[in-house]
N, CA, C and O atoms as a GROMACS GRO file, in nm:
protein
  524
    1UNK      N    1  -1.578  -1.774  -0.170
    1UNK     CA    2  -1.534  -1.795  -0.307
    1UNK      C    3  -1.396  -1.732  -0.326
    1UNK      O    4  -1.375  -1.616  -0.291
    2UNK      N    5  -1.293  -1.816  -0.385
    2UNK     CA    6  -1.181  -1.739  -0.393
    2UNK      C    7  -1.112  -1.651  -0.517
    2UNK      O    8  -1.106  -1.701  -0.629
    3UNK      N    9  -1.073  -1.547  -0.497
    3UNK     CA   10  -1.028  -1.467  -0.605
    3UNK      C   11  -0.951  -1.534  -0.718
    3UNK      O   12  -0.923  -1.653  -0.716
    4UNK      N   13  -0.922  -1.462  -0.806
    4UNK     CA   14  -0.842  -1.539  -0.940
    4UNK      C   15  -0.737  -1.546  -0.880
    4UNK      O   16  -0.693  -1.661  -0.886
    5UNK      N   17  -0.652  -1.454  -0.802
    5UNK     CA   18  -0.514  -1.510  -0.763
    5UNK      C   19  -0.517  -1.613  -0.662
    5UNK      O   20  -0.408  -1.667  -0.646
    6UNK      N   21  -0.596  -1.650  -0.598
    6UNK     CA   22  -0.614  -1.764  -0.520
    6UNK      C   23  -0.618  -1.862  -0.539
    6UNK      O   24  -0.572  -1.960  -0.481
    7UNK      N   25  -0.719  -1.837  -0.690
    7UNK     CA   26  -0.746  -1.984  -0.704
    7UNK      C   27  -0.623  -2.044  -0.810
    7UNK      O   28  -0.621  -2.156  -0.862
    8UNK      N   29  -0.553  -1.968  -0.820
    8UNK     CA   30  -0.407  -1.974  -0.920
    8UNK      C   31  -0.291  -2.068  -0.884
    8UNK      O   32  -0.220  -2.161  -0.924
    9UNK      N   33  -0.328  -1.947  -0.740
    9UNK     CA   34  -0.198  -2.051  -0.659
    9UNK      C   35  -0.254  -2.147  -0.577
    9UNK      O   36  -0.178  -2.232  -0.531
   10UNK      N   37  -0.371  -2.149  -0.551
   10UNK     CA   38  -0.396  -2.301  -0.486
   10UNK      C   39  -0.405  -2.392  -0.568
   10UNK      O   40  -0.359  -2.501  -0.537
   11UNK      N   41  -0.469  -2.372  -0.696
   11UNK     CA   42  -0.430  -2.497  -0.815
   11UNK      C   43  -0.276  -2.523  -0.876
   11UNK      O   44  -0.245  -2.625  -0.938
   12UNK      N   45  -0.201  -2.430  -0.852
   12UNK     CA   46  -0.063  -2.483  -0.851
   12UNK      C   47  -0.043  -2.566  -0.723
   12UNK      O   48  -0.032  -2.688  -0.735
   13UNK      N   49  -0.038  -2.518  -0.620
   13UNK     CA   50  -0.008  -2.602  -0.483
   13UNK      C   51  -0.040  -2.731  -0.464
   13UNK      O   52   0.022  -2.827  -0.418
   14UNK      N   53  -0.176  -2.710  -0.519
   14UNK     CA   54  -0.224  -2.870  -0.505
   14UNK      C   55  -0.194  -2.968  -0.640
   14UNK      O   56  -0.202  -3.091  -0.643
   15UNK      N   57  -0.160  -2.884  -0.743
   15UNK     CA   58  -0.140  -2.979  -0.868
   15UNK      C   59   0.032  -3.026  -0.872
   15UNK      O   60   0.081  -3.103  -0.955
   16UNK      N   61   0.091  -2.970  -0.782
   16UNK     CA   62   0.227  -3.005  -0.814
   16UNK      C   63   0.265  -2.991  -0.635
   16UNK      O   64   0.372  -2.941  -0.599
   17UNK      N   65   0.167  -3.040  -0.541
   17UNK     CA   66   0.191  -3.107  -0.423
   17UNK      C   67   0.310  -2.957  -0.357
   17UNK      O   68   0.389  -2.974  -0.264
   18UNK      N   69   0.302  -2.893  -0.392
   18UNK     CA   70   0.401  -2.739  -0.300
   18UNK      C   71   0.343  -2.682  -0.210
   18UNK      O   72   0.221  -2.672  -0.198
   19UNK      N   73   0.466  -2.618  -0.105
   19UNK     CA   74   0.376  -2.587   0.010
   19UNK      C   75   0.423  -2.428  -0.026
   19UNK      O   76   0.486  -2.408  -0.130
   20UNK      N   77   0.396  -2.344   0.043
   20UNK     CA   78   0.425  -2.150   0.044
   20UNK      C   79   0.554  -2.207   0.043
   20UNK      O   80   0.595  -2.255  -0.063
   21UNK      N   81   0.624  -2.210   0.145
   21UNK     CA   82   0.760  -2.192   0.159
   21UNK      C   83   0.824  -2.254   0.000
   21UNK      O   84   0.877  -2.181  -0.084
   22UNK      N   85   0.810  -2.370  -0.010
   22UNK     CA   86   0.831  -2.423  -0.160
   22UNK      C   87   0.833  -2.291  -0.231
   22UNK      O   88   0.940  -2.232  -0.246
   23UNK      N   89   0.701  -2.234  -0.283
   23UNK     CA   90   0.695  -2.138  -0.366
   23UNK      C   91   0.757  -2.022  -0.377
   23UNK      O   92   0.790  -1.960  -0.478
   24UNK      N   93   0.778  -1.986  -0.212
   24UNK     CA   94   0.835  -1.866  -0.174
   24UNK      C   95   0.967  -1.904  -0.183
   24UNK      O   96   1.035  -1.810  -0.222
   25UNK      N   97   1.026  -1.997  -0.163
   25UNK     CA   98   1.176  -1.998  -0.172
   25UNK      C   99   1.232  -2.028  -0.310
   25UNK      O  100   1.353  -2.019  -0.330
   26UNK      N  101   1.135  -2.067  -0.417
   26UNK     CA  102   1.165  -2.059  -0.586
   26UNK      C  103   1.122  -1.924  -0.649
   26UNK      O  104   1.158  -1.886  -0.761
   27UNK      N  105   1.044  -1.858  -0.566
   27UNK     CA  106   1.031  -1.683  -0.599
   27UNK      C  107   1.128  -1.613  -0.546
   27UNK      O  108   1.154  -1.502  -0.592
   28UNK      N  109   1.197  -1.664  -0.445
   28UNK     CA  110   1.304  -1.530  -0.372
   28UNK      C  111   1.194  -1.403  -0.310
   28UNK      O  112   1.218  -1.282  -0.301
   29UNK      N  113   1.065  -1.479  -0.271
   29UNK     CA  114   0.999  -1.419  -0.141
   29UNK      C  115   0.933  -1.476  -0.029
   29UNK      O  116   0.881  -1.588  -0.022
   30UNK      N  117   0.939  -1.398   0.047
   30UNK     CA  118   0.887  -1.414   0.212
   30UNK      C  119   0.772  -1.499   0.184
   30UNK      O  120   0.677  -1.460   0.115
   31UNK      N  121   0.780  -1.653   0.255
   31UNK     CA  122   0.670  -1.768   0.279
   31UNK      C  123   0.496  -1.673   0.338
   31UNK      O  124   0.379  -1.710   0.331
   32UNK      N  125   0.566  -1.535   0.397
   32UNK     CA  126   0.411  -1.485   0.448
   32UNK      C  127   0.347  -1.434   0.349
   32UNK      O  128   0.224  -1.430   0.356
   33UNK      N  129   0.410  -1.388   0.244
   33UNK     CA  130   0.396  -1.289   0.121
   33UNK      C  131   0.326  -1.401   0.065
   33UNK      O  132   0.211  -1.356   0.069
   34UNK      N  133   0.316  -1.511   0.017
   34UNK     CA  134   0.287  -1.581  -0.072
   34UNK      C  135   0.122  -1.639   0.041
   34UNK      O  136   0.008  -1.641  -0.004
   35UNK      N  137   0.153  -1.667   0.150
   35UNK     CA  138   0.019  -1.692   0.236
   35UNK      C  139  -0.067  -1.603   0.221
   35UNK      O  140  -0.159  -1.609   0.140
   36UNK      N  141  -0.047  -1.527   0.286
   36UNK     CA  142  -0.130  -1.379   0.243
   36UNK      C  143  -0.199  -1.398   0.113
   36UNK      O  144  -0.317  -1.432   0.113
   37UNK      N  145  -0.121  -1.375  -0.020
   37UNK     CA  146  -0.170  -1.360  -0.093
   37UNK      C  147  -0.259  -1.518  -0.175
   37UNK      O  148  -0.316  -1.527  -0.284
   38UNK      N  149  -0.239  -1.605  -0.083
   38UNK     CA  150  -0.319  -1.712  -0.087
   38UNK      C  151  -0.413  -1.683  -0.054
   38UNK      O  152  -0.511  -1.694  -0.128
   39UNK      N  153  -0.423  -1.638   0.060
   39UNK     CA  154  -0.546  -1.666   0.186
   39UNK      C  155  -0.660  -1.507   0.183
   39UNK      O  156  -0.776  -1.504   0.225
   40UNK      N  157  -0.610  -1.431   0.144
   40UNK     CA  158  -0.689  -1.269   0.111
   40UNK      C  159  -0.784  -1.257  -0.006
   40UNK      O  160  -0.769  -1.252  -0.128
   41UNK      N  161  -0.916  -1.254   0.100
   41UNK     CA  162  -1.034  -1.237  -0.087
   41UNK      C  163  -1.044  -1.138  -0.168
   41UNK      O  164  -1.095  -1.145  -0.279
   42UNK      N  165  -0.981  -1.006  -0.102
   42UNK     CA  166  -0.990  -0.886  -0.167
   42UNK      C  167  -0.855  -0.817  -0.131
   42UNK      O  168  -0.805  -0.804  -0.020
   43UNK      N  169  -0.808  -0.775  -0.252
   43UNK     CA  170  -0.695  -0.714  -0.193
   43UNK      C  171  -0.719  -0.556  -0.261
   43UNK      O  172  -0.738  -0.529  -0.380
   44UNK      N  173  -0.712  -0.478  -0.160
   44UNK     CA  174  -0.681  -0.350  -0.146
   44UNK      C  175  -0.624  -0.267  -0.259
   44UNK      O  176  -0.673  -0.158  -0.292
   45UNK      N  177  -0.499  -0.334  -0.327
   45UNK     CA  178  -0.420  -0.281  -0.408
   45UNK      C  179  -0.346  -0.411  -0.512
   45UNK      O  180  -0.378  -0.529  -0.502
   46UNK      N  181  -0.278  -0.376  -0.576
   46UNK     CA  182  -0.185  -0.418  -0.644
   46UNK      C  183  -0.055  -0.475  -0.544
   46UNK      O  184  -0.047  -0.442  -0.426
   47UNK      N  185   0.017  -0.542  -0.592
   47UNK     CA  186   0.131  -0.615  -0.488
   47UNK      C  187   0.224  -0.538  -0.577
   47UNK      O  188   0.198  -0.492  -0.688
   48UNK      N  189   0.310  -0.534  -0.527
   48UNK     CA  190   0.453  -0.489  -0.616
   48UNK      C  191   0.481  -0.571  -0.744
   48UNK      O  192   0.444  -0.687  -0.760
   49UNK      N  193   0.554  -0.495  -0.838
   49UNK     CA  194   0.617  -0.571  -0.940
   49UNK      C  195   0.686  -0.696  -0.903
   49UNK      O  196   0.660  -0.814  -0.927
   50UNK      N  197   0.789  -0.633  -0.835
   50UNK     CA  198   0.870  -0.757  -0.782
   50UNK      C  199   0.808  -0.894  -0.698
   50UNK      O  200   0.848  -1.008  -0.719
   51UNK      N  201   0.698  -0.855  -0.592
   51UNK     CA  202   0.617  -0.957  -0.587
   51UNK      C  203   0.545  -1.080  -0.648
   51UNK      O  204   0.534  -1.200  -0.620
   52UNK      N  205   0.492  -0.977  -0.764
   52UNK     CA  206   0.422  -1.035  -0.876
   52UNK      C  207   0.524  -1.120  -0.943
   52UNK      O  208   0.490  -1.233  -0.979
   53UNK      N  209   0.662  -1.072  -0.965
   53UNK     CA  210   0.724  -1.143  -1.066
   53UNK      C  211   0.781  -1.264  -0.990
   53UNK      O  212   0.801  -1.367  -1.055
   54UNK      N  213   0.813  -1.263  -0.842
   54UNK     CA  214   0.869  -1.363  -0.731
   54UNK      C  215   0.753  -1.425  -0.762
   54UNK      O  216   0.777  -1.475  -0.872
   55UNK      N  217   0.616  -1.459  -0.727
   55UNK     CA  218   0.520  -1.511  -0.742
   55UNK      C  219   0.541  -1.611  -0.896
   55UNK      O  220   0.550  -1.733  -0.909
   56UNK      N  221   0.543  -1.510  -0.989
   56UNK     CA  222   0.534  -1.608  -1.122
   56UNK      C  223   0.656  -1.737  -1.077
   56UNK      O  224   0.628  -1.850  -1.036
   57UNK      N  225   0.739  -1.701  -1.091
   57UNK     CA  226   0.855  -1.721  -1.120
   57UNK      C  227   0.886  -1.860  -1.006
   57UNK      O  228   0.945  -1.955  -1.057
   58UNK      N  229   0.850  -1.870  -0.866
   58UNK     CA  230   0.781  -1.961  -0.734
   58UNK      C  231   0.692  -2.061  -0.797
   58UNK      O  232   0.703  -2.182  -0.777
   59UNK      N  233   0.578  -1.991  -0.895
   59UNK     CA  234   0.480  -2.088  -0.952
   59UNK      C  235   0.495  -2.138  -1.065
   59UNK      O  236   0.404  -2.190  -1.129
   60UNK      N  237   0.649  -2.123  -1.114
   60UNK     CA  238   0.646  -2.154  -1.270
   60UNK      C  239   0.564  -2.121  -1.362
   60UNK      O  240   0.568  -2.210  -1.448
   61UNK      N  241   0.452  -1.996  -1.404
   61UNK     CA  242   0.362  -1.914  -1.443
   61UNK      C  243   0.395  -1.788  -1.510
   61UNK      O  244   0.469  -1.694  -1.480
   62UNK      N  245   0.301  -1.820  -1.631
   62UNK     CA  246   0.384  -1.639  -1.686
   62UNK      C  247   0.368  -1.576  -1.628
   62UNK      O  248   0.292  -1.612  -1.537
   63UNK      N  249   0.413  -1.443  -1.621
   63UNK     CA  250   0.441  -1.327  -1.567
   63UNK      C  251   0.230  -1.241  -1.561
   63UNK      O  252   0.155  -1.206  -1.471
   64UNK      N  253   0.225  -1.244  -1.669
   64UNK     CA  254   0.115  -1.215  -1.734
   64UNK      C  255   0.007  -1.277  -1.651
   64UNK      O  256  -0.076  -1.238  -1.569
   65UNK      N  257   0.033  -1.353  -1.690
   65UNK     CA  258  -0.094  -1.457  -1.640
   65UNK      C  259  -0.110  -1.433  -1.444
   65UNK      O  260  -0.214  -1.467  -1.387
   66UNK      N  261  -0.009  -1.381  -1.379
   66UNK     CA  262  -0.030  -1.381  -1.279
   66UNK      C  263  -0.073  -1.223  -1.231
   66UNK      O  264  -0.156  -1.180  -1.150
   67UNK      N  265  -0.008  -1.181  -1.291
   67UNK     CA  266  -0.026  -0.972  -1.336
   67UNK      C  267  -0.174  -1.003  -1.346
   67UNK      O  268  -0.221  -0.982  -1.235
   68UNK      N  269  -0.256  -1.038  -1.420
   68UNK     CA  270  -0.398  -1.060  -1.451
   68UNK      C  271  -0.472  -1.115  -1.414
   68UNK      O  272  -0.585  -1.108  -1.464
   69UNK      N  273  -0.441  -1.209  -1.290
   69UNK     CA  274  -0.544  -1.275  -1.140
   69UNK      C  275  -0.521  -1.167  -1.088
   69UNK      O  276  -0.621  -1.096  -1.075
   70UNK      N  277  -0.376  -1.102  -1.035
   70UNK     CA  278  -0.320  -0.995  -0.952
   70UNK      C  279  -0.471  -0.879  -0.945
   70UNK      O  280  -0.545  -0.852  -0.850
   71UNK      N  281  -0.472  -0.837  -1.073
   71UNK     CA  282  -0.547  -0.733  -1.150
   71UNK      C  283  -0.681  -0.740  -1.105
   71UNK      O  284  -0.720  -0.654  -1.026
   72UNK      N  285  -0.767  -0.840  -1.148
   72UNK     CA  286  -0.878  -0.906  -1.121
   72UNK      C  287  -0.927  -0.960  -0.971
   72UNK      O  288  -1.032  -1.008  -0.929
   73UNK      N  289  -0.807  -0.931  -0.915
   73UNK     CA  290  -0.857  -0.944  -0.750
   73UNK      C  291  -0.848  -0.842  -0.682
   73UNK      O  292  -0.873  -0.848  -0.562
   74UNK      N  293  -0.815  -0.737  -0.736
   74UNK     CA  294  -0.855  -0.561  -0.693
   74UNK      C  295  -0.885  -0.533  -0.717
   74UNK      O  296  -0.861  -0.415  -0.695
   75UNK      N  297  -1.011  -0.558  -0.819
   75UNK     CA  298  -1.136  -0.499  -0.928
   75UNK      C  299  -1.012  -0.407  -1.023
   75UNK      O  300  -1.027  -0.286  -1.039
   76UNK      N  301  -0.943  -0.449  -1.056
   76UNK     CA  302  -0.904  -0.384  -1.211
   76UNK      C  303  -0.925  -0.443  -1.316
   76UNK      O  304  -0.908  -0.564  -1.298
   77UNK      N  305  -0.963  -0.414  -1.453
   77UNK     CA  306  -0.935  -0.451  -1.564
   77UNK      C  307  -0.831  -0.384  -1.617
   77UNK      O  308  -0.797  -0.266  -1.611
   78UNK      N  309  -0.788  -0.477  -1.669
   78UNK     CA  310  -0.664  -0.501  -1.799
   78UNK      C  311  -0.721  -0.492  -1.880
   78UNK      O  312  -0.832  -0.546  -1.889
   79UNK      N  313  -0.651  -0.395  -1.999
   79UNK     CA  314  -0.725  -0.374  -2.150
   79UNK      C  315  -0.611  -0.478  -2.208
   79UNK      O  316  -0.671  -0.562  -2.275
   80UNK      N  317  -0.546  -0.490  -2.208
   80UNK     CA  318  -0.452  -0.595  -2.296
   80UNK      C  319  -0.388  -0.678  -2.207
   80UNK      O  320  -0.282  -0.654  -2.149
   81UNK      N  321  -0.466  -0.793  -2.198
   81UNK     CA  322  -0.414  -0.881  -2.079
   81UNK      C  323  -0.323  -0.987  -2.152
   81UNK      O  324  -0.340  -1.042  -2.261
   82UNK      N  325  -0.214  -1.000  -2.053
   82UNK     CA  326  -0.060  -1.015  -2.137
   82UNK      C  327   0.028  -0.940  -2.147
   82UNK      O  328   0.133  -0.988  -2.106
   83UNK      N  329   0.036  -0.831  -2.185
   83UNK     CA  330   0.068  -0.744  -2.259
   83UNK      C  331   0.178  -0.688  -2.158
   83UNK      O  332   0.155  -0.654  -2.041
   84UNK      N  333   0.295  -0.685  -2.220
   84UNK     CA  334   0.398  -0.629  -2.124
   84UNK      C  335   0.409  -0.436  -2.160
   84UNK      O  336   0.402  -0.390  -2.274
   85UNK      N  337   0.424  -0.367  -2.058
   85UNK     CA  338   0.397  -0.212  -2.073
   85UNK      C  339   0.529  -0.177  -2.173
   85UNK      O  340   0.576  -0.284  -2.212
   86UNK      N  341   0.582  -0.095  -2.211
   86UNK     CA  342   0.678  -0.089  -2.271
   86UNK      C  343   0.783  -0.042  -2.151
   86UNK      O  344   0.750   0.022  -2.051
   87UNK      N  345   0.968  -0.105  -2.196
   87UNK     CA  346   1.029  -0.076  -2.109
   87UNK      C  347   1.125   0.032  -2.127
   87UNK      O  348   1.098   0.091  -2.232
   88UNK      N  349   1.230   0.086  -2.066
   88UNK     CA  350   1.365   0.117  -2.105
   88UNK      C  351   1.491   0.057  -2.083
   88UNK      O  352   1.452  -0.055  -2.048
   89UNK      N  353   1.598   0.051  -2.079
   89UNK     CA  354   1.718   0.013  -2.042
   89UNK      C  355   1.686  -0.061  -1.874
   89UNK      O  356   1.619   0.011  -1.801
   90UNK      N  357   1.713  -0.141  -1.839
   90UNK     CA  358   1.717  -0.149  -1.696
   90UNK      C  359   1.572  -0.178  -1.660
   90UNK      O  360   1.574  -0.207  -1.540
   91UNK      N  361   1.481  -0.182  -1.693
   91UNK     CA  362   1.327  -0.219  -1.684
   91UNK      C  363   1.289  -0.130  -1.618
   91UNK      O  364   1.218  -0.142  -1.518
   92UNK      N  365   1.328  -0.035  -1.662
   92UNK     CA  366   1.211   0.122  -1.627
   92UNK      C  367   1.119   0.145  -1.711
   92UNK      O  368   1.130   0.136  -1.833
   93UNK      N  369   1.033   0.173  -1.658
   93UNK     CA  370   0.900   0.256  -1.784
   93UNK      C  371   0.948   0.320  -1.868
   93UNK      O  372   1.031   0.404  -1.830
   94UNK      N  373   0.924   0.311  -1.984
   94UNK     CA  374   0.957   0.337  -2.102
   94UNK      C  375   0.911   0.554  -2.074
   94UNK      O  376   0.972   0.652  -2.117
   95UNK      N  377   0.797   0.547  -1.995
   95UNK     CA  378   0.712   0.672  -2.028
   95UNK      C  379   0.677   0.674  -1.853
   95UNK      O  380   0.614   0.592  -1.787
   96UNK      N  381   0.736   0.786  -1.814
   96UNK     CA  382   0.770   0.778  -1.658
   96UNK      C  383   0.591   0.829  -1.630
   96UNK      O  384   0.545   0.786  -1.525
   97UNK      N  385   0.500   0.912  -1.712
   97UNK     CA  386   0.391   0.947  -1.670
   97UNK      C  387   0.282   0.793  -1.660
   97UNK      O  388   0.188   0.794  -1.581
   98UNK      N  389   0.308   0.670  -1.747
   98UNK     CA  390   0.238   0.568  -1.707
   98UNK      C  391   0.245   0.529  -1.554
   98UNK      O  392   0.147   0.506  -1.482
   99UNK      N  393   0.390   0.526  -1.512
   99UNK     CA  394   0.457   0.453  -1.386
   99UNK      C  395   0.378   0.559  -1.281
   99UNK      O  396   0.316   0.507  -1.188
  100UNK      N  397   0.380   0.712  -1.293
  100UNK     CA  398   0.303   0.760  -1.188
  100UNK      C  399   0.127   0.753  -1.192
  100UNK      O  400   0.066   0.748  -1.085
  101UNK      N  401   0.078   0.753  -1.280
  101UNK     CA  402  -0.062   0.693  -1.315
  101UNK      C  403  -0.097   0.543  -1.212
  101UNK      O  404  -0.187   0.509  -1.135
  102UNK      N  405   0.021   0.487  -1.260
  102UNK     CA  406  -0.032   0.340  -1.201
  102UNK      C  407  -0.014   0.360  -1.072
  102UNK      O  408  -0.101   0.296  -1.012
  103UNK      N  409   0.050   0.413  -1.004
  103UNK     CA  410   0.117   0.429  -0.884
  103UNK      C  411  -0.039   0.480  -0.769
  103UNK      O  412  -0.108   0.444  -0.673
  104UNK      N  413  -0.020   0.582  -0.870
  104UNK     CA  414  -0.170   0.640  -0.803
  104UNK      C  415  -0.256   0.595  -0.860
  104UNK      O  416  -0.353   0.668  -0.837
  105UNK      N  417  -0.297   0.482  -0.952
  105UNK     CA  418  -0.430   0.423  -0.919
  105UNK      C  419  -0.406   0.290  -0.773
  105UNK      O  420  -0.497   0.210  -0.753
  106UNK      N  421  -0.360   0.290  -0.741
  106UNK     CA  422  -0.328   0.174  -0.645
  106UNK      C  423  -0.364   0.217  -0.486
  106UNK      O  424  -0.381   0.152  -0.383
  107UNK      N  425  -0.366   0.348  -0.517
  107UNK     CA  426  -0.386   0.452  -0.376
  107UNK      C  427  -0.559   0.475  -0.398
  107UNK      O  428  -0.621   0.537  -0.312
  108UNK      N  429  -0.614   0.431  -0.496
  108UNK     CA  430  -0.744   0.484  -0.543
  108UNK      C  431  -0.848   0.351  -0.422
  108UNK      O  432  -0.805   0.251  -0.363
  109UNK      N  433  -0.962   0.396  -0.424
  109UNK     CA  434  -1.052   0.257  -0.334
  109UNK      C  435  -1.094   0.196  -0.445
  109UNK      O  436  -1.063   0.256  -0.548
  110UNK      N  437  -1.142   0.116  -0.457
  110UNK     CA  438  -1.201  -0.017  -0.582
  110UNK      C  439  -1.270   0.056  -0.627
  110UNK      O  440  -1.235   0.086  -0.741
  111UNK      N  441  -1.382   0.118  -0.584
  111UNK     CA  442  -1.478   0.210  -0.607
  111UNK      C  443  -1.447   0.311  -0.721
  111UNK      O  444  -1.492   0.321  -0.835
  112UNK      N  445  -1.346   0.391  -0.642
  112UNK     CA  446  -1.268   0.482  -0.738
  112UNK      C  447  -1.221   0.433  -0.858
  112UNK      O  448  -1.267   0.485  -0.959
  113UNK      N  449  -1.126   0.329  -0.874
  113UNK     CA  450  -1.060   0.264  -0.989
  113UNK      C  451  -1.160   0.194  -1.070
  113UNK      O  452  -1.128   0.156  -1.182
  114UNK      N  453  -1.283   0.172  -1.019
  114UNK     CA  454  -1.414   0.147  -1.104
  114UNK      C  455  -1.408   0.232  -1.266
  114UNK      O  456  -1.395   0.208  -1.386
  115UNK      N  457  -1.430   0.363  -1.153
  115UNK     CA  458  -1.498   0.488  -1.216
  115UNK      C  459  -1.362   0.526  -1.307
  115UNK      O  460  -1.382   0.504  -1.427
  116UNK      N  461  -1.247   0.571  -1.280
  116UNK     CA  462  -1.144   0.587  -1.340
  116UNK      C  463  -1.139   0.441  -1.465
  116UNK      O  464  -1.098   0.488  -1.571
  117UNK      N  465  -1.166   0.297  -1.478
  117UNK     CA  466  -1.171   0.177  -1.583
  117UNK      C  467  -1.270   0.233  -1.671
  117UNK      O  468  -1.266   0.200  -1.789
  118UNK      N  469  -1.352   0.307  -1.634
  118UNK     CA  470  -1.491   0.327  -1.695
  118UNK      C  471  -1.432   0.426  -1.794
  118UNK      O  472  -1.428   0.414  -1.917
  119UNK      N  473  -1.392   0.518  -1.727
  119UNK     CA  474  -1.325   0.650  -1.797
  119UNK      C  475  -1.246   0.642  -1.888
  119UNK      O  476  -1.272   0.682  -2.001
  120UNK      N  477  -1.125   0.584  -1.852
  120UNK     CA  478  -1.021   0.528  -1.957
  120UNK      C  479  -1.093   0.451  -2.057
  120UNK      O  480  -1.061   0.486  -2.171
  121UNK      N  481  -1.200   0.337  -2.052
  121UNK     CA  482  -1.268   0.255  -2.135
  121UNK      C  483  -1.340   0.344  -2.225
  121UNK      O  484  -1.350   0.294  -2.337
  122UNK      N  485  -1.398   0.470  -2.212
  122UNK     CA  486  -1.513   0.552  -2.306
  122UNK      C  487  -1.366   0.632  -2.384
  122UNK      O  488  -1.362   0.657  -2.504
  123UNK      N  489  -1.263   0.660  -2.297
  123UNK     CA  490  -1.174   0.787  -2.412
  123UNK      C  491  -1.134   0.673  -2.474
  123UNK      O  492  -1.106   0.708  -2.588
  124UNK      N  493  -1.108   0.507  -2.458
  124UNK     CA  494  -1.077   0.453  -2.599
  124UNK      C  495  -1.131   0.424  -2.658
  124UNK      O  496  -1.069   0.403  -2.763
  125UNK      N  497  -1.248   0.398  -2.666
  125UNK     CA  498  -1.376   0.354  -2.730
  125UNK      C  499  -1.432   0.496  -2.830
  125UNK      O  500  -1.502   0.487  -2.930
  126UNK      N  501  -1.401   0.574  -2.792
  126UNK     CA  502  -1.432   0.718  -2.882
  126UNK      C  503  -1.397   0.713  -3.010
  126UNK      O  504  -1.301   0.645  -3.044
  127UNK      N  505  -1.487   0.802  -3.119
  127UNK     CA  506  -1.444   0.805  -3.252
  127UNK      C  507  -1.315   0.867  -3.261
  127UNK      O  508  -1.276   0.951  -3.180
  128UNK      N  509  -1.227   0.814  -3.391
  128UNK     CA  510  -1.121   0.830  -3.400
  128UNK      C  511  -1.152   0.991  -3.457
  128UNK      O  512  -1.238   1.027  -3.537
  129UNK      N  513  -1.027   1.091  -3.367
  129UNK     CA  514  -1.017   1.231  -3.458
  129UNK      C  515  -1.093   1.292  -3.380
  129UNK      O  516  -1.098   1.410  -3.414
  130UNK      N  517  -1.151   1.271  -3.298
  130UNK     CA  518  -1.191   1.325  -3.156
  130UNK      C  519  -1.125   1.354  -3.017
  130UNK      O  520  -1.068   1.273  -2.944
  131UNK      N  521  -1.144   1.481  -2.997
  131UNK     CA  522  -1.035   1.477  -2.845
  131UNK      C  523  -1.151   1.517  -2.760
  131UNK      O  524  -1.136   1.532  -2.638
   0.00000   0.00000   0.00000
């Protein structure tokens, strides 16, 4: 059975007749980068930003929308799927402690980032005025 990002880009591929290289050379990435992430049922981690955005951008696809197969095929949930993080000047994290958070959930095993979704999910779900 194939993951959400799989089945993303194989229904682009086949709906608009493109091969990797096609995609990869309208993303401005490596034809293996885009196989790979065709052909892999579980991925380990997160792909890079820049991946992700070569990817959209190859598949003619929001950004979002591919961030959120991305997500969903490393057992993460997204609490606001869509949702662009906030930026600064130059597309830096607005809030440099998100950028190391994410960084190191990506180093976490599925397992782990389970338990950490769970966690984050109960401190927002908490009554308001509670710490």
């Amino acid at each position: 059975m194939a993951n959400a990002l799989q089945q993303i880009i194989r229904d682009r591929l086949d709906s608009e007749r493109w091969s990797y290289g096609e995609v990869a050379r309208r993303g401005n990435i490596p034809r293996s980068t885009v196989h790979h992430l065709a052909t892999t049922d579980h991925m380990a981690r997160m792909p890079q930003p820049a991946t992700l955005e070569g990817l959209a951008l190859g598949l003619g696809l929001p950004l979002g929308a591919i961030r959120q197969a991305a997500a969903e095929a490393c057992g993460i949930h997204l609490y606001a799927a869509g949702a662009e993080p906030p930026r600064a000047a130059g597309g830096a994290s607005a809030d440099p402690d998100v950028e190391v958070l994410i960084a190191s959930l990506q180093r976490l095993s599925s397992d782990d980032r389970r338990h950490v979704a769970a966690l984050v999910e109960s401190l927002l779900n908490r009554a308001p005025g509670t710490s």
